[in-house]
C-alpha positions as CSV (number, residue, x, y, z in Angstrom):
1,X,-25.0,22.9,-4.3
2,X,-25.6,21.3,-7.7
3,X,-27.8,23.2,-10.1
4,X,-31.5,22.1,-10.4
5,X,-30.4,20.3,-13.6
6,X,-28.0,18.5,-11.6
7,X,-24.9,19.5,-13.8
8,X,-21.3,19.3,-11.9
9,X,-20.4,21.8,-9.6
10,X,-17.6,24.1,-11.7
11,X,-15.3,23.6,-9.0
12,X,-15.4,19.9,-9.3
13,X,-13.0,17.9,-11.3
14,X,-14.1,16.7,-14.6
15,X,-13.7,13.2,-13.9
16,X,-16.3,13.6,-10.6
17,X,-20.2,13.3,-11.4
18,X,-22.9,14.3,-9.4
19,X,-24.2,11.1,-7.4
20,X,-27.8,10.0,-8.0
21,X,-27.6,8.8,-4.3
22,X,-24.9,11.0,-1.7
23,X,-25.6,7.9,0.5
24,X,-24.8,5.3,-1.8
25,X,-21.6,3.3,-1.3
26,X,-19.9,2.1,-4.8
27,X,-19.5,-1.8,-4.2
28,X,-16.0,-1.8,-5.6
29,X,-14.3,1.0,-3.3
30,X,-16.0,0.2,-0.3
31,X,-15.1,-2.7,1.8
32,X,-17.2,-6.2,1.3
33,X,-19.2,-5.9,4.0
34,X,-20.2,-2.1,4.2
35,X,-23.9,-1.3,3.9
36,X,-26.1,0.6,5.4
37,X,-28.8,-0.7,8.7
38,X,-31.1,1.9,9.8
39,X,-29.0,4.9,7.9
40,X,-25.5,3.9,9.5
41,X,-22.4,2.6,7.8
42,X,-21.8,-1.1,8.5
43,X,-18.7,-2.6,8.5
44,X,-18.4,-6.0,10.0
45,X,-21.3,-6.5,11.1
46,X,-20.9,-2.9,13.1
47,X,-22.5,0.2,12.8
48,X,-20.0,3.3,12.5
49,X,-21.7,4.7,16.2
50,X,-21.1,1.6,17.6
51,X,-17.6,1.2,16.6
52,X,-16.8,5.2,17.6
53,X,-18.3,4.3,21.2
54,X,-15.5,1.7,21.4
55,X,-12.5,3.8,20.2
56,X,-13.3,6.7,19.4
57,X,-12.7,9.1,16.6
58,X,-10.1,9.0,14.3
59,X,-10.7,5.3,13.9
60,X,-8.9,2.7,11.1
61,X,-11.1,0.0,10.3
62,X,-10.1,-3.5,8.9
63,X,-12.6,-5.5,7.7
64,X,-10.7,-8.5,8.3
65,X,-12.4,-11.2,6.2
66,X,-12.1,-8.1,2.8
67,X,-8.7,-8.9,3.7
68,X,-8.1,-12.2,4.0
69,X,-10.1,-13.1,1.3
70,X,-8.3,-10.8,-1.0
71,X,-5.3,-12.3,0.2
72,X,-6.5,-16.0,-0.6
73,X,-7.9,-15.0,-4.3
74,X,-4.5,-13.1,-5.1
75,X,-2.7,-16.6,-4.2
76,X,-5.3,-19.0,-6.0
77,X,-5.1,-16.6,-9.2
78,X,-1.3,-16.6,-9.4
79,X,-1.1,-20.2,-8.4
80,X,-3.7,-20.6,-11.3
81,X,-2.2,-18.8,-13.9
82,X,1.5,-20.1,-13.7
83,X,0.6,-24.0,-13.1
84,X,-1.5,-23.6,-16.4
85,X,1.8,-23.2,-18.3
86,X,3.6,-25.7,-15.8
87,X,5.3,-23.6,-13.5
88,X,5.4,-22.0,-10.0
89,X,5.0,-19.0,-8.5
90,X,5.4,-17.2,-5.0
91,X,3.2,-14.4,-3.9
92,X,4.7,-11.9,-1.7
93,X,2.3,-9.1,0.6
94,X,4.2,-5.9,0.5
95,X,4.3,-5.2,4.7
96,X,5.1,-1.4,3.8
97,X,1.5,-0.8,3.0
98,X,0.5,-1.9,6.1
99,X,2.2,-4.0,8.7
100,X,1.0,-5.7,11.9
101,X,1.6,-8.6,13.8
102,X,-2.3,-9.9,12.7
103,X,-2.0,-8.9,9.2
104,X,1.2,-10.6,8.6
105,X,-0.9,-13.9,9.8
106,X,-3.7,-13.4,7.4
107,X,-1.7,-13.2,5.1
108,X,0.5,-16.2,6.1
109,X,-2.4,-18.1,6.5
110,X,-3.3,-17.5,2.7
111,X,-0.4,-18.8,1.5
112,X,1.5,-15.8,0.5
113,X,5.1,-14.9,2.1
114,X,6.0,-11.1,3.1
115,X,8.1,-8.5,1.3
116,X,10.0,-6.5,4.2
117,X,12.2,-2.9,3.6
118,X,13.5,-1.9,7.0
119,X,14.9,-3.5,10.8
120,X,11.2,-2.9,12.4
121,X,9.4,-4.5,9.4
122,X,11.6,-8.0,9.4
123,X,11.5,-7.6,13.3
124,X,7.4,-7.5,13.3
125,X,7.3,-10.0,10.0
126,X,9.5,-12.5,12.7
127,X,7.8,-11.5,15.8
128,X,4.3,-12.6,14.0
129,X,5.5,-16.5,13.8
130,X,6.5,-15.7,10.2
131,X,9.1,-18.0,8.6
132,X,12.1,-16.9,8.0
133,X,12.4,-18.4,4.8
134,X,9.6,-16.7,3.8
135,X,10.4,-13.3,3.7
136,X,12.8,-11.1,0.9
137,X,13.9,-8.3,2.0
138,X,13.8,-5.2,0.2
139,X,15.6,-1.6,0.3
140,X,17.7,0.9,-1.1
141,X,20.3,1.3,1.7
142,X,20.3,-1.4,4.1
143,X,23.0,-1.1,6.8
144,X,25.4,-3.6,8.0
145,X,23.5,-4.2,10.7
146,X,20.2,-4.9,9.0
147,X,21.8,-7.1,6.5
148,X,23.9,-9.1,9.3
149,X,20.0,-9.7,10.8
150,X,19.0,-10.7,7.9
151,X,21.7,-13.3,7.5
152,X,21.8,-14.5,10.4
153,X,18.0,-15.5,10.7
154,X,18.3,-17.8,7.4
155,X,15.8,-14.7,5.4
156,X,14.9,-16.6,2.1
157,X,16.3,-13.5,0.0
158,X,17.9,-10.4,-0.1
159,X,17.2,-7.9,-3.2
160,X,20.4,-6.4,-3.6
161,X,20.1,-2.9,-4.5
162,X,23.7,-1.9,-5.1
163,X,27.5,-2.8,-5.6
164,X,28.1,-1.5,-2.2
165,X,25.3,-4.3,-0.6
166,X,26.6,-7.1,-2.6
167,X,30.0,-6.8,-1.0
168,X,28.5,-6.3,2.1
169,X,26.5,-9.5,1.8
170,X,29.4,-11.0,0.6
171,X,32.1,-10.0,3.6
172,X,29.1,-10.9,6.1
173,X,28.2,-14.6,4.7
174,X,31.7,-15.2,4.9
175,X,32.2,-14.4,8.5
176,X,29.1,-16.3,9.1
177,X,29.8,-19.0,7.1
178,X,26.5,-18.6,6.0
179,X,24.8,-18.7,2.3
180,X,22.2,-16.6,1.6
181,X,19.9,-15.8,-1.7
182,X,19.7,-13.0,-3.5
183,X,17.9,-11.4,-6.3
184,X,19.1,-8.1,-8.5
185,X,16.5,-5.6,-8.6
186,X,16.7,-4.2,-12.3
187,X,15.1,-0.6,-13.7
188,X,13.5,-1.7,-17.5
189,X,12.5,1.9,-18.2
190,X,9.0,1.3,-18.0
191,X,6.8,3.2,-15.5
192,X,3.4,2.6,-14.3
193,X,2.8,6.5,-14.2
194,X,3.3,7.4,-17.8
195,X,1.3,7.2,-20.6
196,X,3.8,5.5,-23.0
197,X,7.0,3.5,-22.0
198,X,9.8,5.2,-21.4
199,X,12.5,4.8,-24.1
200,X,15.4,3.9,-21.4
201,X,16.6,2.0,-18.6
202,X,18.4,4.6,-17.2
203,X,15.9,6.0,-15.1
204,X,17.2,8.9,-12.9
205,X,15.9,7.0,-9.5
206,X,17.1,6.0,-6.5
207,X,15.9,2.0,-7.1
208,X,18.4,-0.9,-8.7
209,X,20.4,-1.4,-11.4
210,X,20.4,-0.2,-15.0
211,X,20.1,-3.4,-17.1
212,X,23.6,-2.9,-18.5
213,X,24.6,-2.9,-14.8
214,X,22.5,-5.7,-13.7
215,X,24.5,-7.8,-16.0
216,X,28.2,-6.9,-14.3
217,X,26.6,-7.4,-10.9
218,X,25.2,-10.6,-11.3
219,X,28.7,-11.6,-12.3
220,X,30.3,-10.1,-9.2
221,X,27.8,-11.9,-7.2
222,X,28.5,-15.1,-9.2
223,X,32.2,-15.0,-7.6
224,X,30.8,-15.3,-3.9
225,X,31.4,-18.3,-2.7
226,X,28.3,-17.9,0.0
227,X,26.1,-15.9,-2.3
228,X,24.0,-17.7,-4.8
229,X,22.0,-15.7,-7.4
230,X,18.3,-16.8,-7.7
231,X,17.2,-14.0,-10.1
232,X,16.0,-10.5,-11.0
233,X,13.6,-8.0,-9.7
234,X,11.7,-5.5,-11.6
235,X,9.0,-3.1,-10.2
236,X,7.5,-0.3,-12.7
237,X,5.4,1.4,-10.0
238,X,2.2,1.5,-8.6
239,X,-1.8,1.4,-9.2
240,X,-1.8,-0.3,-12.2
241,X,-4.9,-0.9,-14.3
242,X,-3.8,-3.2,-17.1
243,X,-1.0,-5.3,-18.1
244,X,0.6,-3.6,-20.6
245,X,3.5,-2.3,-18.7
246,X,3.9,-5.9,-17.2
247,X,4.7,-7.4,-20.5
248,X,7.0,-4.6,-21.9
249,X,8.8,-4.5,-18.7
250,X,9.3,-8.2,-18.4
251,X,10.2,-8.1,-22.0
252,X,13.0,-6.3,-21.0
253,X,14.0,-7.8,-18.5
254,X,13.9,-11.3,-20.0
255,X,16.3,-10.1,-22.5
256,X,18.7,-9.6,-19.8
257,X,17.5,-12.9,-18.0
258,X,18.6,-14.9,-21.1
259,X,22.1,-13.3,-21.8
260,X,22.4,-14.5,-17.8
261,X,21.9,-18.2,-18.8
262,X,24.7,-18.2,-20.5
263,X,26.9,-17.6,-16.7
264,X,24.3,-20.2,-15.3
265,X,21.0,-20.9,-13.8
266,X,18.8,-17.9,-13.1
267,X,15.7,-19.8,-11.8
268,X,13.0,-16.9,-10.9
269,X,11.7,-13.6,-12.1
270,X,10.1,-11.2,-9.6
271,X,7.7,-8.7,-11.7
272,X,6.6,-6.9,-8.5
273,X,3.6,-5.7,-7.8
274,X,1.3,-2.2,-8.0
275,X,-1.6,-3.5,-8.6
276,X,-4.4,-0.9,-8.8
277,X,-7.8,-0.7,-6.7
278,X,-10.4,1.8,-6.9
279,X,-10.3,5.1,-4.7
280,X,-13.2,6.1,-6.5
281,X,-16.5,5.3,-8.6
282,X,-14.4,6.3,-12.1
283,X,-11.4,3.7,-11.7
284,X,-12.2,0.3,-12.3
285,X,-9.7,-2.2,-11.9
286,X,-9.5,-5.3,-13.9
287,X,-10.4,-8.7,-11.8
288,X,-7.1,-9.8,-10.1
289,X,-7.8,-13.2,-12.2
290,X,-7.9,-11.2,-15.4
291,X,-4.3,-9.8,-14.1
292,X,-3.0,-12.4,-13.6
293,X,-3.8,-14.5,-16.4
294,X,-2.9,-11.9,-18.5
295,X,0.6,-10.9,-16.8
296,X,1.8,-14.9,-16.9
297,X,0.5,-15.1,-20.4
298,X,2.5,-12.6,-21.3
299,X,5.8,-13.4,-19.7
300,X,5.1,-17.2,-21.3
301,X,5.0,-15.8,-24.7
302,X,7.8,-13.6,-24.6
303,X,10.2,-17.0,-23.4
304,X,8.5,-18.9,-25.9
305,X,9.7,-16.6,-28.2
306,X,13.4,-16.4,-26.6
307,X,13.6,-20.1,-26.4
308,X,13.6,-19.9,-23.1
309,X,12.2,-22.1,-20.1
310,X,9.5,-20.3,-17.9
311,X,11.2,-19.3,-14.5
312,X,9.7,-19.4,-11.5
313,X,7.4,-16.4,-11.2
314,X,7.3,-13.8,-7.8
315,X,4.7,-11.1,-7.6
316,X,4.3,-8.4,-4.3
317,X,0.8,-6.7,-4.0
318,X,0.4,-4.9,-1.0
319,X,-2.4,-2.5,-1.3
320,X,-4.7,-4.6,-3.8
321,X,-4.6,-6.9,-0.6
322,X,-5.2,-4.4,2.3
323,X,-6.7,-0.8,0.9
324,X,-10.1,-2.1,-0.2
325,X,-10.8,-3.1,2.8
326,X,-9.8,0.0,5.1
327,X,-12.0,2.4,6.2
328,X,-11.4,5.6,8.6
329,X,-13.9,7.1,10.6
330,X,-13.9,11.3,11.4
331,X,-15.8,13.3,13.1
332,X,-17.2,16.6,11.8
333,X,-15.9,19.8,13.6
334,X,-16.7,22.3,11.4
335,X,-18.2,23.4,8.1
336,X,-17.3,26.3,6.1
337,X,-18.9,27.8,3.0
338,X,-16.0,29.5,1.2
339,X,-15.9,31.9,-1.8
340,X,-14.0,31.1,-4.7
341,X,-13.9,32.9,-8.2
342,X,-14.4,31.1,-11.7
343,X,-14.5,31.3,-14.9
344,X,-18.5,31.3,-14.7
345,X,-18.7,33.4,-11.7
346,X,-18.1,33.0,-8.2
347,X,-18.9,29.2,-6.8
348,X,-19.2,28.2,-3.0
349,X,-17.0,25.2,-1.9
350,X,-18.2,23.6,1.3
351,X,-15.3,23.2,3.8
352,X,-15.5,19.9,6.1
353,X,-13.4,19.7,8.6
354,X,-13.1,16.8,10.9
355,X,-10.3,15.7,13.6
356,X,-7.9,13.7,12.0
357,X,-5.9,14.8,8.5
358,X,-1.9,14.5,7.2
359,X,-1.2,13.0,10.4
360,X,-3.1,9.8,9.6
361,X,-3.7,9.9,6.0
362,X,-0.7,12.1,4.0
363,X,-1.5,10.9,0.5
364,X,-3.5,13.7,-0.3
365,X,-1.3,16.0,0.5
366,X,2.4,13.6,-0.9
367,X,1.1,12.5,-4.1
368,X,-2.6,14.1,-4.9
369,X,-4.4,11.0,-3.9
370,X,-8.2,11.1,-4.3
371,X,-10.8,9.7,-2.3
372,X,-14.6,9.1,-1.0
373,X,-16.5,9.6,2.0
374,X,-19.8,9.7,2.8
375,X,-21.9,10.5,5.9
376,X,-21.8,7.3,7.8
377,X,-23.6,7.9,10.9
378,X,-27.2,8.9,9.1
379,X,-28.6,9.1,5.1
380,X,-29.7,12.3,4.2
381,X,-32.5,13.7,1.9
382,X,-30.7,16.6,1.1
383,X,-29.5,17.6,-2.1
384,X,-25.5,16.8,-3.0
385,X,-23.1,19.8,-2.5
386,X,-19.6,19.7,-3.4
387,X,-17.3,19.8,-0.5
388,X,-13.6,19.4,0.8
389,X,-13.0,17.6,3.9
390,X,-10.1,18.7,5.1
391,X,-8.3,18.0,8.2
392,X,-7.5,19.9,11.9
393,X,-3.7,20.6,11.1
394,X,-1.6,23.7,10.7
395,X,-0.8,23.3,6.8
396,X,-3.6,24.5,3.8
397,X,-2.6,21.2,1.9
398,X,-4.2,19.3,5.3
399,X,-6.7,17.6,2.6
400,X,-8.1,14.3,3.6
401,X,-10.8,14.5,0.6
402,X,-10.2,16.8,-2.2
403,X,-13.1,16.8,-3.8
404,X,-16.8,15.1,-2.8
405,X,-20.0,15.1,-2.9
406,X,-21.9,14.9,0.2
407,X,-25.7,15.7,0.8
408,X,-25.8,20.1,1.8
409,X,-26.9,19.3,5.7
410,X,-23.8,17.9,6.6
411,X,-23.0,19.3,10.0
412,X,-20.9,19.1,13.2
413,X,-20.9,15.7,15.2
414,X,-21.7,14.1,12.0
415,X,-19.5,10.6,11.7
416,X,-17.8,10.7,8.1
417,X,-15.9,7.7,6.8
418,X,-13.2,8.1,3.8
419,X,-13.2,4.7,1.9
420,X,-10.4,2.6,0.6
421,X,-7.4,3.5,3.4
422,X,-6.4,0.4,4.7
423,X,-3.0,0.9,2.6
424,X,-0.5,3.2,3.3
425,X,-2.3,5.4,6.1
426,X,-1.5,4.0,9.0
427,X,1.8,2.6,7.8
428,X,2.7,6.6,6.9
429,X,0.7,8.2,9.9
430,X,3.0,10.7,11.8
431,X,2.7,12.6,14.6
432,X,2.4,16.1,12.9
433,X,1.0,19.0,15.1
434,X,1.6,16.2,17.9
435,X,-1.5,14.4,17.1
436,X,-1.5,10.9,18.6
437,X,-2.3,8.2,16.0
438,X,-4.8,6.8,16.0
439,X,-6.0,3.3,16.7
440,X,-6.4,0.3,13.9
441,X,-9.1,-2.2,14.5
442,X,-9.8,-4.9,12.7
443,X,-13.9,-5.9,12.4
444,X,-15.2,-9.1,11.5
445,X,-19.0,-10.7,12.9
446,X,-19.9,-7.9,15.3
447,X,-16.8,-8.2,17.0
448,X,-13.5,-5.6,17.2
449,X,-9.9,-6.2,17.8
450,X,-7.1,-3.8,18.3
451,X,-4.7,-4.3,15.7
452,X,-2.4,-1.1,16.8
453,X,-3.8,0.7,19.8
454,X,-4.0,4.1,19.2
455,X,-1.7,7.1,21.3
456,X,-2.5,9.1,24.2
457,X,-1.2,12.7,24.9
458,X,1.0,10.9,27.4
459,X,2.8,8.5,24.9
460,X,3.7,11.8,22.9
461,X,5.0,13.4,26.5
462,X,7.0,10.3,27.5
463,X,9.2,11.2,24.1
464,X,10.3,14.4,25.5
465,X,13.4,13.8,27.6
466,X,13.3,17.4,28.8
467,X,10.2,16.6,30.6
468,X,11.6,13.7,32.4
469,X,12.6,13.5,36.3
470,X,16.4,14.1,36.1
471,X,18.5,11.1,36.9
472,X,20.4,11.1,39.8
473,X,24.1,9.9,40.4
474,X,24.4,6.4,42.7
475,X,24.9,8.3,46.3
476,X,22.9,11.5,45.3
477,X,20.2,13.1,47.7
């Protein structure tokens, strides 16, 4: 536990304070309507006990109007901030954070089109009512196959990736007798991860083209008699706080965008997207308003100073749209007091672990990702300890939450909720340890509905071809 002073725990991270309240629930990572009625977490008008009853434990939770409404303030503030300097934009939700046939209506509903990088995505994105015209399609190595679909359905663009895909687009528009859209996704040399731009566009990565090469592929698509070339694409990363690397990156890139003019029209500018949200009380991210206002600002000022009109802007937030608004719910199995030396002495870490992990959350354990949870299913006198929650797999990185406080009596059968996973947890869930997946519900007025139903044992059996009945010859006995 914390001292009687209250200082931090020395096995906590310096960035992690002690909470006045291990009950409280920071307005800006938890989901818009989570509070707390008679000691439980609320989420959509639900109570975490009543929402386990339903569908059990590990358990995704939407709050469906978090999301929509995120989606519809991203659209006004992007529509806002480009018609002030006369022009236009189009807002994409990046369906790799998290994909279903419901969201992808939200969303459409909103206003915004879909980003898609793979077969199943465009296939769901379609499936869903979504307008064909109204997706781009994204990816590093699309097949033949993918890109043929693509075509064929009249998708509203293609960001080529490679020489190889451009003549592959190419040879398939012709056969079709088809044209189709394309932008050229671009590497400016500026990364959302580091601390000060990077010097180069040649980025050792598997994404795009240098900007030298941007230049000669653009001309090669130029020759196509079915492929027209709408613009470029530049993406510096992910969780972005400010808008900094927006406006070196798009200075960049508008250097190469005006050196294109010269070959012809090159009507839009995708910046991307990476937009940042808060996983914990410490990060803070800026009003999507203040982004955007800021980002278009920026891109204005650097054609102004070029001479140049203002294309057409695109932008692509995925999990500023969806991860505020997730939830999942655990159940405590065990706790654990463990040992662990210091610099000041030995210090006890309390060990949570509850029934999900890597298999429906593998951030932790991929990139470092942070989180919060608190108790939801009672509040708690008791004084904050630091603990890890961790999950029930075979692996010591099976970390859910690295590093939290959470009041000293928690204890089996407890309901704990992580905040902030409606990105990229489901969409990345796996079936490590053959754990089913778990179910995604979406909340909204007292009322659930199943978004993805979750596994059973016997949808993980029904995999195993050495478990099925043999099949049997026409004739056999």
């Amino acid at each position: 536990m914390v001292s009687a002073s209250g200082t931090a725990h020395p096995l906590a991270p310096s960035w992690l304070s002690v909470p006045a309240d291990a009950n409280d629930l920071p307005e800006r990572v938890w989901p818009a309507s989570a509070h707390r009625a008679g000691g439980e977490l609320v989420v959509g008008g639900l109570t975490a006990t009543e929402l386990v009853s339903r569908h059990g434990t590990p358990l995704m939770v939407l709050d469906e109007d978090d999301v929509r409404g995120r989606a519809e303030r991203t659209y006004r503030a992007f529509s806002h901030a480009t018609s002030r300097h006369g022009g236009t934009c189009r807002v994409y939700y990046a369906g790799k954070a998290l994909l279903t046939a419901d969201i992808a209506r939200w969303v459409l509903d909103a206003g915004l089109s879909i980003d898609v990088c793979s077969r199943g995505e465009l296939e769901t994105a379609l499936a869903a009512g979504v307008p064909a015209d109204r997706i781009g399609f994204h990816g590093n190595n699309k097949s033949f196959g993918e890109l043929e679909r693509a075509v064929s359905v009249g998708i509203g663009t293609i960001i080529v990736d490679s020489d190889i895909e451009i003549e592959r687009i190419g040879a398939i528009t012709e056969r079709l007798g088809r044209d189709q859209r394309v932008l050229v996704r671009v590497r400016s040399g500026v990364h959302a991860d580091t601390h000060e731009f990077l010097a180069t566009a040649h980025e050792d990565q598997k994404f795009g083209f240098s900007l030298d090469e941007g230049e000669a592929a653009v001309r090669r698509i130029r020759e196509l008699p079915h492929v027209e070339f709408l613009g470029l694409h530049c993406h510096i990363g992910s969780q972005i706080f400010g808008v900094d690397g927006f406006r070196e990156s798009a200075s960049r890139v508008l250097d190469l965008h005006q050196r294109l003019l010269d070959g012809g029209p090159v009507p839009l500018l995708n910046l991307g997207g990476g937009f940042g949200i808060a996983y914990t009380r410490v990060e803070d991210p800026a009003p999507i308003e203040e982004l955007a206002d800021g980002i278009v600002d920026a891109v204005q000022t650097e054609c102004q100073a070029r001479g140049i009109a203002l294309p057409a802007l695109a932008f692509e937030p995925g999990r500023s749209i969806v991860g505020p608004g997730g939830i999942t719910l655990y159940e405590v199995g065990t706790t654990k007091q463990v040992a662990v030396d210091t610099a000041q002495g030995a210090a006890d870490r309390l060990y949570v672990a509850v029934d999900g992990g890597m298999s429906d959350n593998i951030r932790p354990a991929l990139y470092g990702a942070h989180y919060s949870a608190r108790i939801a299913s009672r509040v708690s006198a008791a004084d904050p300890t630091l603990v890890r929650v961790v999950g029930m797999h075979c692996e010591s990185g099976d970390i859910v939450v690295d590093s939290e406080y959470l009041p000293s009596d928690v204890a089996p059968g407890d309901l704990v909720a992580v905040a902030a996973t409606g990105a990229y947890s489901a969409a990345m869930a796996s079936n490590y340890n053959h754990v089913p997946r778990p179910p995604v519900v979406a909340v909204r007025d007292g009322e659930t509905r199943v978004l993805l139903r979750g596994e059973t044992i016997d949808d993980l059996l029904a995999r195993d071809t050495g478990l099925l009945p043999p099949v049997r010859n026409q004739g056999e006995e």
